[in-house]
DRENDO-1510 file (C-alpha; in Angstrom, 1 decimal, always signed):
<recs>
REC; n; res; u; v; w
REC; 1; UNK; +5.3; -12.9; -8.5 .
REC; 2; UNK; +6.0; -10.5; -5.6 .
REC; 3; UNK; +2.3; -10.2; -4.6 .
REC; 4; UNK; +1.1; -14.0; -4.7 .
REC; 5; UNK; -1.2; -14.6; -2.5 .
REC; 6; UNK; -2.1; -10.8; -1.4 .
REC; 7; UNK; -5.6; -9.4; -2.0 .
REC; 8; UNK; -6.2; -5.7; -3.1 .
REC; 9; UNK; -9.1; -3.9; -3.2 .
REC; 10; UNK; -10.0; -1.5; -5.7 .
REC; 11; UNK; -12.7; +1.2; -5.7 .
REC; 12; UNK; -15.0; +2.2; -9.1 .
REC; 13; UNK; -17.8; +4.0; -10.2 .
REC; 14; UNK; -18.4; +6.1; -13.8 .
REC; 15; UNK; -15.9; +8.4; -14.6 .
REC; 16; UNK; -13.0; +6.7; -13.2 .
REC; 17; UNK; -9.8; +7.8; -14.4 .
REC; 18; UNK; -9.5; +4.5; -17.0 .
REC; 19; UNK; -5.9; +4.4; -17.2 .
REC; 20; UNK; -5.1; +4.9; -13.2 .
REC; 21; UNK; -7.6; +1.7; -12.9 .
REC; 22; UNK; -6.4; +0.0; -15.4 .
REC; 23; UNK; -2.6; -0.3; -15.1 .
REC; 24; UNK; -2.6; -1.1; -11.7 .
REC; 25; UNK; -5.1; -3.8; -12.2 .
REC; 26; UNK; -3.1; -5.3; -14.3 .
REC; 27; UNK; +0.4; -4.7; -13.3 .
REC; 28; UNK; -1.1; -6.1; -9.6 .
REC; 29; UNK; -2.5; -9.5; -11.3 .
REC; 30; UNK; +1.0; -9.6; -13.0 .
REC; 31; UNK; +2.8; -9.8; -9.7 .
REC; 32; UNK; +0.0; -12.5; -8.5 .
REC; 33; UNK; -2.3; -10.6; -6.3 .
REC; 34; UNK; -6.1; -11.0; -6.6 .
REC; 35; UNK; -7.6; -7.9; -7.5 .
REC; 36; UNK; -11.0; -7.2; -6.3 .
REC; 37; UNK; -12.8; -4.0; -8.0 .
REC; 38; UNK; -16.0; -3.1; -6.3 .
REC; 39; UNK; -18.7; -0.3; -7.2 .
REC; 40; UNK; -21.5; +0.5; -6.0 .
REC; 41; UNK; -23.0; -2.8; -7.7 .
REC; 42; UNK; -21.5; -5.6; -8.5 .
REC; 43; UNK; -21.0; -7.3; -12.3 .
REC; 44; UNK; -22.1; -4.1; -13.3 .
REC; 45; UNK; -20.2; -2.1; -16.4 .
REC; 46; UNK; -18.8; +1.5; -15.3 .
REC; 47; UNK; -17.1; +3.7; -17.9 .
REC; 48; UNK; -14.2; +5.6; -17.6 .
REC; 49; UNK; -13.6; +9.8; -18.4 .
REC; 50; UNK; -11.9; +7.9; -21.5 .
REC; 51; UNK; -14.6; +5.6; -22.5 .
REC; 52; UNK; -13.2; +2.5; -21.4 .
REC; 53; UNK; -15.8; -0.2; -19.8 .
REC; 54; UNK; -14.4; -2.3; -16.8 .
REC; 55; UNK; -16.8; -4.6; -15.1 .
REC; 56; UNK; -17.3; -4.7; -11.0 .
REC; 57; UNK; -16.2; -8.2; -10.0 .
REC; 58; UNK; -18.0; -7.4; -6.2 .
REC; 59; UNK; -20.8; -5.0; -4.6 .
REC; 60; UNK; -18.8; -2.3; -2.1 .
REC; 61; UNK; -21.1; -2.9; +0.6 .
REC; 62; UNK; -20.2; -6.7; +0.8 .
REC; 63; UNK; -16.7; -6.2; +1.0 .
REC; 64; UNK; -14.6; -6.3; +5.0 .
REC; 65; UNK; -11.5; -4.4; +4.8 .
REC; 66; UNK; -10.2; -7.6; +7.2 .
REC; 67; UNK; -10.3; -9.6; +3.9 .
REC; 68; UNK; -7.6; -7.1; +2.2 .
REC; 69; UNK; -3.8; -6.9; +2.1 .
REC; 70; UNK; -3.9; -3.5; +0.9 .
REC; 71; UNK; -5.9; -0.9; -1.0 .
REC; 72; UNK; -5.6; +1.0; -4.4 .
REC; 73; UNK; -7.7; +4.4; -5.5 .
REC; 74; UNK; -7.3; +5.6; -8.9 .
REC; 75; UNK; -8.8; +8.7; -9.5 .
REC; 76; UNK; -11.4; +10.5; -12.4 .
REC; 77; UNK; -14.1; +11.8; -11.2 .
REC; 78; UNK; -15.5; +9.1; -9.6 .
REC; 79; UNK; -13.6; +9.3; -6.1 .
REC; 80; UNK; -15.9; +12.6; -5.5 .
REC; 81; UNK; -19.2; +10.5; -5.6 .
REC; 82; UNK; -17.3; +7.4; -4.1 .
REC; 83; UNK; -16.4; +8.9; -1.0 .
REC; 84; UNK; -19.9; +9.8; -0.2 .
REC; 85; UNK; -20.3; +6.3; +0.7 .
REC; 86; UNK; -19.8; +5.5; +4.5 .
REC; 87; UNK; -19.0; +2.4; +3.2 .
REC; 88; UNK; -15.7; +3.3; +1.4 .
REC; 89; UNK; -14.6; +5.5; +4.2 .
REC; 90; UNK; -15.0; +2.9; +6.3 .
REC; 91; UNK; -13.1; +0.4; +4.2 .
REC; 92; UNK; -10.6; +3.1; +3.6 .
REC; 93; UNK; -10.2; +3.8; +7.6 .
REC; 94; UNK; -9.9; +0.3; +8.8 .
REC; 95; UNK; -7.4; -0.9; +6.0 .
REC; 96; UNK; -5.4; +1.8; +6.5 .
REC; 97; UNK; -5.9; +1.8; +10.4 .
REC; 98; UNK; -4.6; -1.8; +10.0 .
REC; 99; UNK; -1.5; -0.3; +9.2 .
REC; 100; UNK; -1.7; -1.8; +5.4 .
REC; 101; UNK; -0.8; +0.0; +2.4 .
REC; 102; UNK; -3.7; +2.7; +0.4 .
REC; 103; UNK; -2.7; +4.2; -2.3 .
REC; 104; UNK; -4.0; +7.2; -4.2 .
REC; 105; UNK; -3.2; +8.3; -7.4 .
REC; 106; UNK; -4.4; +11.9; -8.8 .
REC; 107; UNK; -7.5; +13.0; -7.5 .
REC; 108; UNK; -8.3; +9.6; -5.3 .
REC; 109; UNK; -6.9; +11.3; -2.4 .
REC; 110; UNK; -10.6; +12.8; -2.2 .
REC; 111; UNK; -11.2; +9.5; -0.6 .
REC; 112; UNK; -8.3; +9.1; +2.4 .
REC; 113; UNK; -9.3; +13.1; +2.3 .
REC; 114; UNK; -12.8; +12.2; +3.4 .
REC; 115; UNK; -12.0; +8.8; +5.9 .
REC; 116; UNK; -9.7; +11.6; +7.6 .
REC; 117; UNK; -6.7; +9.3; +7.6 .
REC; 118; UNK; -4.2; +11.9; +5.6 .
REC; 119; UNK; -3.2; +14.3; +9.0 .
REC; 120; UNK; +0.3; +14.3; +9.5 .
REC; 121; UNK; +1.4; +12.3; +6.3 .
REC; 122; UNK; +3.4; +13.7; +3.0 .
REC; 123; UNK; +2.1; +12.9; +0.1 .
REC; 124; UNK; +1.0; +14.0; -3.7 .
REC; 125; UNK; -2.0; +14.5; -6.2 .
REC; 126; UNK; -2.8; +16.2; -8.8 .
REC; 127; UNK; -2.3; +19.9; -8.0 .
REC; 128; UNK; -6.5; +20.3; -8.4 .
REC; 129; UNK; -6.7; +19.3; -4.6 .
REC; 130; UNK; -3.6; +20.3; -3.1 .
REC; 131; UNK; -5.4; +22.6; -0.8 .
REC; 132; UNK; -7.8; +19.6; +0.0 .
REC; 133; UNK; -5.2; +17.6; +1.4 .
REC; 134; UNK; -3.3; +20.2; +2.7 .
REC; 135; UNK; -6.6; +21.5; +4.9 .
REC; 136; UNK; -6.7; +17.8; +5.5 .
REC; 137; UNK; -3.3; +18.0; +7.2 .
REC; 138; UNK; -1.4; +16.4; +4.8 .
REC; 139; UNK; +1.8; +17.7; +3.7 .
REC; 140; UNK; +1.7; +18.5; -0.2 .
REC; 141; UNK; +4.9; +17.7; -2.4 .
REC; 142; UNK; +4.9; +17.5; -6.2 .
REC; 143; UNK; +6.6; +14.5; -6.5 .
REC; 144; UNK; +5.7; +11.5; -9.3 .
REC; 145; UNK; +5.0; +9.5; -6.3 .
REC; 146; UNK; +6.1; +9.9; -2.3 .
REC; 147; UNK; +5.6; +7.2; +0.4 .
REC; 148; UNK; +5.1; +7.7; +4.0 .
REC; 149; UNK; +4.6; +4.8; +6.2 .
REC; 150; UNK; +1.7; +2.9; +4.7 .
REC; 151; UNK; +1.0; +5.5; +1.9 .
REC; 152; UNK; +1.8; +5.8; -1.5 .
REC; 153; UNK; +0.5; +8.8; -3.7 .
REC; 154; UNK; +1.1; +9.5; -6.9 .
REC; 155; UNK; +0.2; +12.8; -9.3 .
REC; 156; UNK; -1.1; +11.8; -13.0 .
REC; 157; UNK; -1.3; +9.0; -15.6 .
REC; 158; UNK; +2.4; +9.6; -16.8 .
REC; 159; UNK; +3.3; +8.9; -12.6 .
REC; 160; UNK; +1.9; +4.7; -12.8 .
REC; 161; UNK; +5.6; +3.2; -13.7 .
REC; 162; UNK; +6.7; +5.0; -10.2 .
REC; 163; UNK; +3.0; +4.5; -8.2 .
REC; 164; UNK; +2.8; +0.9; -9.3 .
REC; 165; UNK; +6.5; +0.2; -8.2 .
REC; 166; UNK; +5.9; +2.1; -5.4 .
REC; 167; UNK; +3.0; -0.2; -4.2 .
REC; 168; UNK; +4.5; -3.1; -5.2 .
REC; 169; UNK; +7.8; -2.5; -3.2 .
REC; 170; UNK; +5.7; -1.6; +0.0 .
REC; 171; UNK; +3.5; -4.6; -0.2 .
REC; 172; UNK; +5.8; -7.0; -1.1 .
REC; 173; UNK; +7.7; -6.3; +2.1 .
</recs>
């Protein structure tokens, strides 16, 4: 159990990608961290671009980015309306500010993208907004997943075997 002990944050709303929520939520409760999803409400039910139901276990606006090891976005749709929220960018800014690991994984680098923490890193999505990280500052590489410093991105559901080892490795260290 790698992570035992560590506390991620997860962000969710409707039209999350389900399986880029899913299979880090539980791959990261495999390797013993406590996984805290938030949305806009808490104990509420959000459904995936698949269908799938997953249940908010906290409210975003209660949540301190001090209490946090480390931060995973999946992305959907849902990182569009997310990141509208001063509240995630702020969460996003001061966890990755902290120098602790976010991750992004297809089109939840709207969110870094929007806390204007992605200048001068290298990184991946799915090719929809290349040219949103890329005016962002980012360097864009189509990889299944890169890490740079505290960042891990990866491109698409068939990329979580690489983006949850990926995050593992880095916040196991």
């Amino acid at each position: 159990m790698k992570l035992k002990g560590q506390r991620v944050l997860m962000f969710i709303d409707n039209i999350f990608e389900d399986m880029e929520l899913l299979y880090p939520y539980y791959r990261l409760l495999e390797e013993g961290a406590e996984v805290v999803v938030a949305g806009p409400e808490e104990d509420t039910v959000y459904i995936g671009k698949n269908g799938y139901p997953f249940r908010s276990n906290a409210a975003i606006a209660a949540q301190k980015a001090s209490d946090f090891d480390f931060l995973v976005v999946a992305g959907g749709f849902a990182p569009d309306k997310l990141r509208r929220d001063p509240k995630v960018l702020e969460l996003t800014r001061d966890i990755h500010d902290a120098g602790k690991v976010v991750a992004h994984i297809c089109h939840g680098g709207w969110i870094p993208i929007s806390a204007g923490i992605m200048k001068g890193f290298t990184c991946t999505s799915t090719p929809g907004i290349k040219d949103d990280l890329i005016n962002a500052g980012a360097t864009w590489v189509d990889k299944e997943v890169v890490v740079d410093r505290n960042q891990v991105s990866s491109r698409k559901p068939d990329d979580l075997p690489a983006f949850c080892r990926a995050i593992i490795e880095l916040a196991a260290r």
